[in-house]
N, C-alpha and C positions, 0 to 999 in steps of 0.2 A: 424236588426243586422246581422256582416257576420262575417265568422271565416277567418282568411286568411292560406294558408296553412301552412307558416311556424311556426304558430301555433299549428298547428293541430298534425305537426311532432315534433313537442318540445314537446307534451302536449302526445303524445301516442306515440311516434317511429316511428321507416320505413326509410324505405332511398326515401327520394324525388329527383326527376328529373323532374326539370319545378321552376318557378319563386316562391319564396318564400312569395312574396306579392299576388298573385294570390287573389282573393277576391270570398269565398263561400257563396250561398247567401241560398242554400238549397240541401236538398241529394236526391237521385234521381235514379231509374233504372237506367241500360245502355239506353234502348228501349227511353224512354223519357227524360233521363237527356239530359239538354242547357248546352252552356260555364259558365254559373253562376252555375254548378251543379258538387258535387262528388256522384261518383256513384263508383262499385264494381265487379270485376269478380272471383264468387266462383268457377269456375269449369272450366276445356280446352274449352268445347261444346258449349258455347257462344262464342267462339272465332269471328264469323261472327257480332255476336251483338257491340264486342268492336271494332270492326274495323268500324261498320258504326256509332259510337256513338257520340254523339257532344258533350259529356258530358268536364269540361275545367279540369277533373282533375277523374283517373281510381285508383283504389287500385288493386293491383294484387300481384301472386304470382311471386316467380325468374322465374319460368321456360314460366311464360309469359311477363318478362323482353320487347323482343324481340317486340313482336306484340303489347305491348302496347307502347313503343318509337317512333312506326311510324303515332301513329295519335297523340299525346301531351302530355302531364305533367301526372303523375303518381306518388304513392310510391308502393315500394315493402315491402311487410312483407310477412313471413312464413305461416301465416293463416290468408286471406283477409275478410274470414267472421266474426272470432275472430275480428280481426281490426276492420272493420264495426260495429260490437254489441257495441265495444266501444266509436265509433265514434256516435254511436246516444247517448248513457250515456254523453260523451262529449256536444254535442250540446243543447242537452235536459238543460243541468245543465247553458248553456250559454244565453240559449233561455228564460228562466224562468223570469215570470213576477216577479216582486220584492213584494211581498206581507207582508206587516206590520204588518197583524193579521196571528201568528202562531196558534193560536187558533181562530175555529170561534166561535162569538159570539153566534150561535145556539146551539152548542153544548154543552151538559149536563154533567159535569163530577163530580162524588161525592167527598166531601173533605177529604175523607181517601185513594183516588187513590193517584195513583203517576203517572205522567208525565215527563219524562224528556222534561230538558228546550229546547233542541235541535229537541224535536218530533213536530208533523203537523197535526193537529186534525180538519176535514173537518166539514162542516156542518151538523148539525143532528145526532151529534154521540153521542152515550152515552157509558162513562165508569163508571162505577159503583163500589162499595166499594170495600178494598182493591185490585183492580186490577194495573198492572204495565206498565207502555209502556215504553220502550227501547229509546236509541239515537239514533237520525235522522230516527227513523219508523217514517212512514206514514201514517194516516186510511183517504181513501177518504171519500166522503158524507156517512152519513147512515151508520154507520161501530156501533157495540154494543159487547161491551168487560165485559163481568160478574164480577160479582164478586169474586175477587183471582184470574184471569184467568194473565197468565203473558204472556207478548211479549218482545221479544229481539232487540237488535240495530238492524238498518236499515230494517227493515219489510217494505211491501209494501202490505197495504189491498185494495182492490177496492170496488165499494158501495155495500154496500149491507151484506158485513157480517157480520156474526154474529160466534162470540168466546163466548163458554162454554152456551150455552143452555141446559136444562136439556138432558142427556140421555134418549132414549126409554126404561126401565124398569119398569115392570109390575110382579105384582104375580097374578095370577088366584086362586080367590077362589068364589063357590058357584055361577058358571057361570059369574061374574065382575072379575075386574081388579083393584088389588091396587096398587097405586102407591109407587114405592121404590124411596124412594131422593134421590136425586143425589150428593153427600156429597166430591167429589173430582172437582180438576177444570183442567183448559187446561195451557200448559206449552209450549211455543212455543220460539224456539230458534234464533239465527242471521243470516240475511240475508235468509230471509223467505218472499215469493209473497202469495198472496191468492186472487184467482179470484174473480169476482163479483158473490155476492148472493151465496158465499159457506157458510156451517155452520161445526163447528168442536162442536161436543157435549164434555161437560165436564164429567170426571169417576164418577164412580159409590161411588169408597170408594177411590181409587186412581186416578193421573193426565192422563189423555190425551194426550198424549206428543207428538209435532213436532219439530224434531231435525234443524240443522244447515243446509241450503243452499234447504231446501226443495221447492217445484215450484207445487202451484196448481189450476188446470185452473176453469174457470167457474162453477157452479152451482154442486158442488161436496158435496156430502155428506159423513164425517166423524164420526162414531158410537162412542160411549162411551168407554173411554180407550182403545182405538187403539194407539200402536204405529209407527212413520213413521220416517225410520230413514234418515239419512244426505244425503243429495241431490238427493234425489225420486225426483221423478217425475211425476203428471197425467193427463191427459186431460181430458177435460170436462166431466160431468155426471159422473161419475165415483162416487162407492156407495163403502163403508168400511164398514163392521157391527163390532158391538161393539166388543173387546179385540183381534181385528186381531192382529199380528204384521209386519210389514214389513220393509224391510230390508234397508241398503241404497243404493244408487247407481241405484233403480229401475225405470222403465219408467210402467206405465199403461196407457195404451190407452181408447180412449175417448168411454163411456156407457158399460167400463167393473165393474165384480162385484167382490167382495173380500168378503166371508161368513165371519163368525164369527168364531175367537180362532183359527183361521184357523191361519199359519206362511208363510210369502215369504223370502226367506232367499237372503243375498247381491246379485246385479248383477241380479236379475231374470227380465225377461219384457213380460209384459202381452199385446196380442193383442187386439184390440179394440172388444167391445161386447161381448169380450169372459166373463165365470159365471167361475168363481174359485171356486171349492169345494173340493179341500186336497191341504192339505200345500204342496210347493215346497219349495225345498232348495238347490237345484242345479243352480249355474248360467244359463242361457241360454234365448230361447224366445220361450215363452208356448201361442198357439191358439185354443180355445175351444168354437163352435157354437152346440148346439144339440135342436131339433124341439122340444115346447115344448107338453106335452101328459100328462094324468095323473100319478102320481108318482111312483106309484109301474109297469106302463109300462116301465116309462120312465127309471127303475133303471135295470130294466132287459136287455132293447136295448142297456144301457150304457156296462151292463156287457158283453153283445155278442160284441159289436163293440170292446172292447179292442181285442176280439180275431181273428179279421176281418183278419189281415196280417197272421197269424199264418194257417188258414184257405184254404186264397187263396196259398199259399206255397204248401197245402197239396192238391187242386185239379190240382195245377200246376202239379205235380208230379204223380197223377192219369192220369191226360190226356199224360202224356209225356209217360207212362208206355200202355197208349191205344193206342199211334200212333207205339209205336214200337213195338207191337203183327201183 
């Protein structure tokens, strides 16, 4: 299958220059797109790359109008990577095998769920009693939806996960462990990704809740009634303990930690690997690496280092007060 371009600008915008019928056969870098290829220039600094490109067709911004006219056909939009994210949504949706079973016939779902007719339930999944799935979500192979646990339109789960498994609670008595139910489930909102093999625990007495536009990558662990709010963000590994809350708008980077009850308030962005242990509520971008030692070491060296700047000021001022005797 090919898209031809006048397609592509009727279907997403931009202003084209170059033949309408042009015939796209696949996307592609600059470095390696052919004439059968659209490809993309996000930034000035490749400018040497679009110039040597053979690619039959460049997305670029106005102000690389110029340099992209003199090797061949082009459209301009305002933000060419914006364009591009949409131009593989576009292709993906054109590219799409035509498949007759919306439902595979592997997968288990109980007859008090609900499914919307419009949803796409992969191999090997199981949804289980009263739980919900949204319009046009997706669970790839393997995906296990609890029961009560709900998802909203257009979700997009990859194999592997698992919505509303027990939370980690325990009561300690007489050196065991009893176990507390888990009596709440998980609540997940529209337009929501969930990498492969992430698990979001259901609450303890209340939902779990993942708000509207939220993006989470791989193998992520979500604790028991955490809230995550509208279009966070986190990459991989990344660990939530049970009843954090976090804000929207937030990015956390990939094998950082989020304690418990602990709050990240809108706008905050955590650096990868860093261990969060007190709430922020200030917008900004927090990095936090500290070697690890035993605790009550480790809580003392935390307490001197906060005064490490305060410190060096004051031998700054000693020795300046030594050089001038």
């Amino acid at each position: 299958m090919v898209l031809r371009l006048g397609a592509i600008v009727g279907a997403l915008g931009g202003e084209l220059q170059g033949e309408p019928e042009l015939a796209i056969e696949r996307l592609a870098p600059l470095q390696s797109a052919g004439p059968d290829a659209l490809s993309f220039l996000s930034h000035p600094k490749y400018r040497k790359e679009l110039a040597a490109s053979q690619a039959g067709c460049v997305i670029v911004s106005p102000a690389m109008r110029e340099a992209a006219a003199a090797r061949g056909a082009f459209i301009v939009t305002d933000d060419p990577y914006l364009y591009f994210a949409r131009l593989t949504q576009l292709w993906k949706r054109s590219h799409a095998a035509l498949d007759a079973a919306r439902i595979h016939p592997s997968a288990v779902i109980d007859p008090l769920a609900e499914v919307d007719p419009s949803a796409q339930i992969g191999a090997f999944c199981v949804i289980e009693r009263g739980a919900r799935i949204g319009a046009q979500t997706v669970l790839k192979s393997r995906v296990t939806v609890s029961e009560d646990c709900r998802i909203g339109a257009r979700c997009l789960l990859h194999p592997g996960v698992v919505i509303g498994a027990d939370g980690f609670g325990f009561a300690p008595h007489q050196g065991a462990w009893i176990k507390i139910e888990q009596l709440g489930a998980v609540r997940i909102g529209d337009d929501v990704e969930i990498g492969a093999n992430t698990c979001i625990d259901r609450g303890a007495l209340e939902d779990t809740v993942i708000e509207d536009g939220v993006k989470l990558d791989n193998l992520i662990q979500i604790g028991h009634n955490v809230r995550i709010g509208k279009h966070t963000a986190m990459a991989g590994c990344v660990g939530v303990a049970g009843s954090a809350v976090i804000g929207a708008h937030c990015t956390v980077g990939g094998g950082a930690i989020v304690l418990g009850h602990l709050t990240l308030g809108d706008g905050v962005n955590i650096s990868a690997a860093t261990l969060v242990t007190r709430s922020i509520l200030k917008p900004g971008h927090y990095t936090g690496v500290f070697p690890i030692d035993d605790n009550a070491t480790w809580e003392k060296n935390a307490a001197t280092l906060k005064q490490l700047h305060g410190l060096r000021d004051r031998l700054k001022a000693l020795e300046k007060k030594e050089i001038e005797r």
